[in-house]
C-alpha positions in Angstrom: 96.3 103.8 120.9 92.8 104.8 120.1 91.6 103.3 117.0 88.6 103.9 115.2 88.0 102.2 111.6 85.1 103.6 109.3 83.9 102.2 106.2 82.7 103.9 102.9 81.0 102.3 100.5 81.3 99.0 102.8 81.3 98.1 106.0 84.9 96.7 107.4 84.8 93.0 108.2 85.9 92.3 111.8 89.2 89.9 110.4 89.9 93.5 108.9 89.6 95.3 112.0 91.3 92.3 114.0 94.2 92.7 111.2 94.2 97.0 111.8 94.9 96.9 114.7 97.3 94.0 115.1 99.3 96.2 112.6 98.9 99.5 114.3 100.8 98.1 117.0 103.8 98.1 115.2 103.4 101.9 114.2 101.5 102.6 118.5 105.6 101.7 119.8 106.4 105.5 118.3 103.9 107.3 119.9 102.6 105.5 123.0 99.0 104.5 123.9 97.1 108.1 123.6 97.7 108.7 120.3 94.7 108.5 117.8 94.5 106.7 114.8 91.6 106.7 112.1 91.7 103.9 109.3 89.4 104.5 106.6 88.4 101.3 104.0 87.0 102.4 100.8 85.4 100.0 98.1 86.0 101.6 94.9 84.9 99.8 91.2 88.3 98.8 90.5 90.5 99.4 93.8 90.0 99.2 97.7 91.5 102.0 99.4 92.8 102.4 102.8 94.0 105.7 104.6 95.4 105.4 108.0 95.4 109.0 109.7 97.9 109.1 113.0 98.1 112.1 115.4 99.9 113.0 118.6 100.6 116.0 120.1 99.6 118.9 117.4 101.7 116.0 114.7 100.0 114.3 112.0 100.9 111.4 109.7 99.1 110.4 106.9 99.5 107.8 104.3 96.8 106.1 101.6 97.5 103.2 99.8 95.4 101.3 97.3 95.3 97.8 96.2 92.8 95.3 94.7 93.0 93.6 98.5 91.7 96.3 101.3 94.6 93.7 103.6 97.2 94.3 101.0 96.4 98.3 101.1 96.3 97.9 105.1 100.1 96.7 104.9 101.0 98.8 102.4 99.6 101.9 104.2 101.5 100.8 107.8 104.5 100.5 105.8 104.4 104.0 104.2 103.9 105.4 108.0 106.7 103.3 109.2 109.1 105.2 105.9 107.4 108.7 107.0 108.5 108.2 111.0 111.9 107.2 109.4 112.8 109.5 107.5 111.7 112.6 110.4 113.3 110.6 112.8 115.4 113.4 113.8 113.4 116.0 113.5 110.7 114.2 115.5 113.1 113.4 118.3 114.0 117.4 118.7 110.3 118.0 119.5 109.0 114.7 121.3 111.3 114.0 123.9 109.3 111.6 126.2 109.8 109.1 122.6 112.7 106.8 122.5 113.6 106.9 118.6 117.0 105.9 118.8 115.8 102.4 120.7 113.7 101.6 117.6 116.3 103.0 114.8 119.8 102.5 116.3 120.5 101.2 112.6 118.2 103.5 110.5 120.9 104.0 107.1 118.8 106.6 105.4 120.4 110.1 105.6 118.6 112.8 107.0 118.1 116.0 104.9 117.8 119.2 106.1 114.7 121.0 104.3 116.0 123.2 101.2 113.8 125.9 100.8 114.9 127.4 97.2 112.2 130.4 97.1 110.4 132.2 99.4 107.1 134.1 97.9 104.7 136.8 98.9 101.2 136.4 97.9 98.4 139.5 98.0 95.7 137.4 100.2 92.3 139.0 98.9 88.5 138.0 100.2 87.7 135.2 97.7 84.5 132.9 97.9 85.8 128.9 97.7 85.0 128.6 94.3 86.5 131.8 92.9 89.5 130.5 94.6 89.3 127.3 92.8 89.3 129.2 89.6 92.1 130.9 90.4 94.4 128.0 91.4 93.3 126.3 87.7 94.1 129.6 86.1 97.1 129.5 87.5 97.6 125.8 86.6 98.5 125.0 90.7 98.1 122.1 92.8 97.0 124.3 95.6 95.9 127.9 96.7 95.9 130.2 99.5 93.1 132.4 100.1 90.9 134.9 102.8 87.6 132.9 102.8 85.1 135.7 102.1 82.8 133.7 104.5 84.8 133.1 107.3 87.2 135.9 106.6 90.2 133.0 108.0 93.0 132.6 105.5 92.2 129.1 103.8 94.0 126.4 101.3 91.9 125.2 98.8 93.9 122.3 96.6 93.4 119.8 94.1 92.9 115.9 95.3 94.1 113.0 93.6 90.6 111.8 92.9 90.0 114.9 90.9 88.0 116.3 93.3 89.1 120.0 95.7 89.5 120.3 99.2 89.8 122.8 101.3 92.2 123.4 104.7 90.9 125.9 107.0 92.3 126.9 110.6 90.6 125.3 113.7 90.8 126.4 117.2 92.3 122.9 118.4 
């Protein structure tokens, strides 16, 4: 697995990155040695955060954790992942056959679900600039919104973060 670990607001000790990737092993069992993983340490006032970022084959998983110990978040983060593969299990197995699921969960006791979707809507997609588009998903009261970038002219998500901040998801050619 292909690891890289970046720092903000602090650089990562090396018993951290020692302790990264001993626990990325655990989740590098999944998805085999080329997949790419990207752990991110932040020093906040009151909280460390750590965001782990996992991809394979078009798939991404994702999981941020935060603690007042950046080990503590570490763990807490590899566990989410290890919850996240769980519970797709199935639907992961469909799509990645050269991954042996079943030899890692042959007891997995959660249920798997098959998605709901209770409404299906139709949006107008108009030419917005980002920040039009961010006033329109607060008028709305949303969490996210989809949107033609004026700029680009490529439809676009803008959303609201947990921090409080925005972001915004726009197509790549990868």
């Amino acid at each position: 697995m292909n690891i890289t670990i970046i720092g903000r607001k602090c650089t990562p000790r090396e018993s951290f990155k020692e302790r990264a990737e001993t626990k990325l092993r655990k989740v590098e069992k999944f998805f085999g040695p080329d997949a790419d993983a990207k752990v991110t340490a932040t020093v906040e006032k009151n909280a460390k955060i750590v965001e782990i970022t996992l991809s394979k084959g078009g798939y991404i998983f994702r999981a941020q954790e935060r603690s007042q110990d950046l080990e503590e978040a570490l763990d807490a983060c590899v566990d989410s992942l290890i919850r996240q593969i769980r519970k797709n299990k199935t639907r992961l197995e469909k799509r990645i056959r050269e991954l042996s699921f079943d030899d890692v969960f042959n007891s997995a006791d959660e249920d798997e679900a098959e998605f709901d979707v209770v409404r299906t809507k139709s949006v107008i997609v108009k030419p917005e600039s980002v920040e039009e588009a961010i006033l329109q998903m607060n008028l709305l009261g949303h969490q996210f919104y989809m949107f033609r970038n004026s700029e680009t002219d490529m439809l676009s998500v803008v959303y609201k973060r947990k921090d409080g901040g925005y972001g915004v998801i726009e197509p790549s050619a990868e």
